[in-house]
Backbone bond lengths (Angstrom), bond angles and torsions (degrees), N, CA, C in turn:
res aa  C-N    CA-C-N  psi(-1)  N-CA   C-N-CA  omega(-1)  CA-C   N-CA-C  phi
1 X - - - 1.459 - - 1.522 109.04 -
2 X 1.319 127.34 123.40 0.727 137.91 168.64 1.838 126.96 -55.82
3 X 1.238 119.53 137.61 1.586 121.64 -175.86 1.281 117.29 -78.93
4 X 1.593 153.62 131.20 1.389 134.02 -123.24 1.434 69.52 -145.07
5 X 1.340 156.01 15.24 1.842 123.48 -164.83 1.782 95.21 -102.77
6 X 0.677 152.95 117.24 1.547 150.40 146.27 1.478 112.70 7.41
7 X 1.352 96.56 91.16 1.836 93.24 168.87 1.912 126.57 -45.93
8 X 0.889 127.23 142.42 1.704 127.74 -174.80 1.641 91.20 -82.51
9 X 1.374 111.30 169.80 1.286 128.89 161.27 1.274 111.12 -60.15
10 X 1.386 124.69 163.99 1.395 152.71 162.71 1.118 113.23 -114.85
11 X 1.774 111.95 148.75 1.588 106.99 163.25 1.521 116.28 -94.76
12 X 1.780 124.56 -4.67 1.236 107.50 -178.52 2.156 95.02 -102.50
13 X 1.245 103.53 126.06 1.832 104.77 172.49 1.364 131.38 -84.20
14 X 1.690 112.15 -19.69 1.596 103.86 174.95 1.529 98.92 -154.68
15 X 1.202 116.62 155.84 1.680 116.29 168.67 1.422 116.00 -75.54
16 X 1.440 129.67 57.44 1.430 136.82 -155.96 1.700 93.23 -70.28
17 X 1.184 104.15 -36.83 1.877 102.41 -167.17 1.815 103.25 -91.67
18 X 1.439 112.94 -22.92 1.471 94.45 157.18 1.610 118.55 -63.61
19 X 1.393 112.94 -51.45 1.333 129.15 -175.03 1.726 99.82 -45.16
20 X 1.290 117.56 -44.78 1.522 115.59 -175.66 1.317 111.74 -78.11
21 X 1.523 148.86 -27.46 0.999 163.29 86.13 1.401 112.13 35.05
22 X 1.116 119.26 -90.18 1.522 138.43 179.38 1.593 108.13 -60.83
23 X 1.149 119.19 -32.66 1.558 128.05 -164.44 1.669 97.89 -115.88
24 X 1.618 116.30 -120.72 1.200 148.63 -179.01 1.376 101.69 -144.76
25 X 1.397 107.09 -176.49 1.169 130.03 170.91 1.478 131.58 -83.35
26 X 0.941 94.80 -44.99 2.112 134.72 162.14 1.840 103.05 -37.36
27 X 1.792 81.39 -66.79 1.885 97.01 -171.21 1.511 121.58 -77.44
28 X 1.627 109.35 -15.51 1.353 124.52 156.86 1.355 108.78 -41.80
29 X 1.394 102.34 -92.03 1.507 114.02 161.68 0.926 142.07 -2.81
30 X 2.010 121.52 -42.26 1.586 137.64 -167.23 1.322 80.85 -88.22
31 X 1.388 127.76 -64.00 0.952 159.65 -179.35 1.826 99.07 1.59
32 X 1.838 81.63 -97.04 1.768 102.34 146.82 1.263 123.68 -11.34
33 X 0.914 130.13 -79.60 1.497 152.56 -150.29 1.960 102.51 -81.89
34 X 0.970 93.48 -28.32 2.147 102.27 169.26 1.358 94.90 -77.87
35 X 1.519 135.99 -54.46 1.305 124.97 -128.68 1.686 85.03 -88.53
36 X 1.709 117.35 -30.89 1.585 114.20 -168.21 2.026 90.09 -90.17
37 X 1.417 112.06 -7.63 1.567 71.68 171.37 1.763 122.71 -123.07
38 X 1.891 96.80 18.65 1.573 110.61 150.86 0.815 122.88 -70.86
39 X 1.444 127.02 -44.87 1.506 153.10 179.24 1.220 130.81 -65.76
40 X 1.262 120.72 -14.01 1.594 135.16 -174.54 1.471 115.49 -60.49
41 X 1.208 114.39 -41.89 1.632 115.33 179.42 1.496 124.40 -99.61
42 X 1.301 106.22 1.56 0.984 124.19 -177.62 1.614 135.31 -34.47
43 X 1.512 82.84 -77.63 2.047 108.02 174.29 1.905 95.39 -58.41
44 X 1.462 110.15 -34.70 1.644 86.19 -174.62 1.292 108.44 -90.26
45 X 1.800 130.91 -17.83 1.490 104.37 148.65 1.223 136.61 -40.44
46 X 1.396 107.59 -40.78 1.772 123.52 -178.76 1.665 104.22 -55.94
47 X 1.218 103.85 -58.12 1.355 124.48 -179.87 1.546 103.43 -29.43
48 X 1.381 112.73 -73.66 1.585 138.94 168.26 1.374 140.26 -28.00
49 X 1.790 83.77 -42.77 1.418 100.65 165.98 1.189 129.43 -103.88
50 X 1.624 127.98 -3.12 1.305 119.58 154.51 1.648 109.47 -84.00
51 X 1.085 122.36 -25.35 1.659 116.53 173.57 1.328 99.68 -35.63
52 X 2.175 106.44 -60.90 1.392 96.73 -148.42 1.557 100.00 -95.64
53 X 1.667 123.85 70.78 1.489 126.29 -130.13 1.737 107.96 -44.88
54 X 1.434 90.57 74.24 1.528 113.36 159.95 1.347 132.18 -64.89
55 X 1.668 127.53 35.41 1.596 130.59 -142.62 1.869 83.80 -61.49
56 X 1.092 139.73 -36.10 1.457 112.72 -144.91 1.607 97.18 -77.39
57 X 2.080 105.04 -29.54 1.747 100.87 -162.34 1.730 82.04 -73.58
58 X 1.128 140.42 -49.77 1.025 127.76 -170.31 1.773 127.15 -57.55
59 X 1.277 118.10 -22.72 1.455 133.56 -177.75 1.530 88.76 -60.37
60 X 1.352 107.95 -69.01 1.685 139.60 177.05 1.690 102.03 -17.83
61 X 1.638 110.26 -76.99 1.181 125.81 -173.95 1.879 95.27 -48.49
62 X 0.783 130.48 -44.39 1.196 129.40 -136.58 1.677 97.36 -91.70
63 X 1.446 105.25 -52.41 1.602 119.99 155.62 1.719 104.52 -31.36
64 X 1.222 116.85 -72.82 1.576 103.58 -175.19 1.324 133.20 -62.67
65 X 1.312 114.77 -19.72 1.322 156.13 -176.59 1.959 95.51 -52.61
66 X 1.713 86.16 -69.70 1.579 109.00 174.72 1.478 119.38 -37.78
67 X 1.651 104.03 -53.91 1.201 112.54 -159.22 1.391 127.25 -77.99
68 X 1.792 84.25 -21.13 1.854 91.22 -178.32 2.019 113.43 -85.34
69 X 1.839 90.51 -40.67 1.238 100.15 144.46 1.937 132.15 -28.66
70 X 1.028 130.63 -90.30 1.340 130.24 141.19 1.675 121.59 10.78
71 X 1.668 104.17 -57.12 1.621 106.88 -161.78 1.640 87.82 -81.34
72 X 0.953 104.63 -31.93 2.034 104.14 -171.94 1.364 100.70 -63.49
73 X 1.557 111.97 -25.25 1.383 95.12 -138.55 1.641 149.51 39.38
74 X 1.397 91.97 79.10 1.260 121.39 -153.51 1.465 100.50 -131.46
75 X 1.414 111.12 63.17 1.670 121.99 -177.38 1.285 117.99 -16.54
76 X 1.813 105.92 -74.50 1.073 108.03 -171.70 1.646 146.59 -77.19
77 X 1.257 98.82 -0.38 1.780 145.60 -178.32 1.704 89.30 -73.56
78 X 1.430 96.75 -63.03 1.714 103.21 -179.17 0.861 116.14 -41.93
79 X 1.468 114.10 -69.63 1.289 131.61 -144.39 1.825 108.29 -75.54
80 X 1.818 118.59 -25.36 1.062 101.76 176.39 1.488 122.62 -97.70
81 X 1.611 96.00 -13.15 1.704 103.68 161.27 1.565 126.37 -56.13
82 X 1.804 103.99 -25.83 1.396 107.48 -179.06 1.310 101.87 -83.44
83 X 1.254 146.09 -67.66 1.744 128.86 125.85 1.518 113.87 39.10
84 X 1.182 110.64 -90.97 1.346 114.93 174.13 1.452 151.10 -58.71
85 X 1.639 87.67 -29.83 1.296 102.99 157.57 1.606 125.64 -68.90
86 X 1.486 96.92 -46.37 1.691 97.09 170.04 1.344 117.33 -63.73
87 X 1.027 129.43 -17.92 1.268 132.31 176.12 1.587 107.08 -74.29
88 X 1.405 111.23 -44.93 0.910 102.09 -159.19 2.004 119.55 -73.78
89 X 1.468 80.73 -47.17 2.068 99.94 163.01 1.560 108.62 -67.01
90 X 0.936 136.04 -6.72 1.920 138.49 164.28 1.917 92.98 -92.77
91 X 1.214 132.93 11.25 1.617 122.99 177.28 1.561 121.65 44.62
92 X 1.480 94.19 22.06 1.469 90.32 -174.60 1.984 106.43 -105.11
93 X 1.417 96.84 87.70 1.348 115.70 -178.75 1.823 132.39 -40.60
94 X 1.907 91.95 -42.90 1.696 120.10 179.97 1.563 86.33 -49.59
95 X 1.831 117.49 -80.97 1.627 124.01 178.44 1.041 125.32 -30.51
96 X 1.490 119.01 -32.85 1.668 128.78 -169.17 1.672 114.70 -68.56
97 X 2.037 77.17 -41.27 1.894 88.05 -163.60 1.477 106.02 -69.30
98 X 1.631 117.92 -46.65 1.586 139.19 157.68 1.028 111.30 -41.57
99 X 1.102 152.01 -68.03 1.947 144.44 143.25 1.265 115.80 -1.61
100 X 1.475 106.16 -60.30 1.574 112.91 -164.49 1.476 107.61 -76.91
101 X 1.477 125.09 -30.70 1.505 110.55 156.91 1.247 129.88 -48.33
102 X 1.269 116.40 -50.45 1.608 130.51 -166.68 1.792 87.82 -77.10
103 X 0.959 132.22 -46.73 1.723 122.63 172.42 1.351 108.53 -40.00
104 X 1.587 112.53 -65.78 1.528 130.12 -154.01 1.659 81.85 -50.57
105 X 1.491 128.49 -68.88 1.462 136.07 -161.17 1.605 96.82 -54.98
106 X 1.144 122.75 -86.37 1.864 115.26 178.09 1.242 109.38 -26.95
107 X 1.761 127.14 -55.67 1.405 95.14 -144.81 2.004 90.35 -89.11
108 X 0.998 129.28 11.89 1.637 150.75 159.23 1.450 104.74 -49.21
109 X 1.422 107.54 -64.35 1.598 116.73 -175.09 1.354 116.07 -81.46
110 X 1.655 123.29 -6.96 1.123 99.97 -166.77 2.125 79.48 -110.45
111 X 1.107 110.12 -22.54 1.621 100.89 154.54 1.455 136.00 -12.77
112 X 1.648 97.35 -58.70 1.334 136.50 -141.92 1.569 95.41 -89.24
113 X 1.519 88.71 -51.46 1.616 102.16 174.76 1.453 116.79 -34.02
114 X 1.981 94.78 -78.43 1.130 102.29 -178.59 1.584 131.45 -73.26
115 X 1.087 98.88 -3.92 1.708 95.64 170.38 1.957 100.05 -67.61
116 X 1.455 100.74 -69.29 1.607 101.42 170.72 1.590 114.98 -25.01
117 X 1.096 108.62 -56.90 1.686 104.23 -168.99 1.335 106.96 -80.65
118 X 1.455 129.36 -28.93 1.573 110.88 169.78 1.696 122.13 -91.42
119 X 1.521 98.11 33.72 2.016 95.47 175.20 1.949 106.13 -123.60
């Protein structure tokens, strides 16, 4: 069973030095640079779809959210997208909307990150 409370922020945002590690440095980078330009519209789909209390487009958003999250390894990106998603497929909207702040802020920093690390 999954844990439903809203994960907090982190200060580390992606495994950039595993990713370089496992890969190159180069492919880190592409790497990077996919996950911020799958991800770009993302939080304001989310946004969109609880307005129009869309939980499934939003579960959805949040599902991909996860997944690209995940490949970065980007813990905390994950961990509150998975958060959100359960929230969102359990219809519990109050959690969803509270989720989706603490997302908007993580997946913000881990943005920030990777813009920094891919210039």
């Amino acid at each position: 069973m999954q844990d439903k409370e809203t994960p907090v922020c982190s200060t580390e945002p992606a495994g950039v030095k595993n990713l370089e590690a496992e890969f190159d440095v180069e492919t880190a980078k592409e790497l990077a640079r996919a996950f911020l330009d799958d991800t770009n519209s993302l939080i304001g789909r989310m946004n969109e779809a609880l307005e129009r209390k869309d939980l499934e487009g939003l579960r959805a958003s949040a599902h991909m959210l996860k997944g690209c999250a995940r490949a970065l390894q980007a813990g905390q990106c994950e961990k509150v997208s998975a958060a959100l998603e359960s929230f969102a497929r359990d219809g519990d909207e109050e959690g969803a909307k509270e989720t989706l702040q603490v997302l908007t802020q993580v997946y913000e920093q881990t943005a920030e990150f990777l813009r920094n690390y891919t210039s």
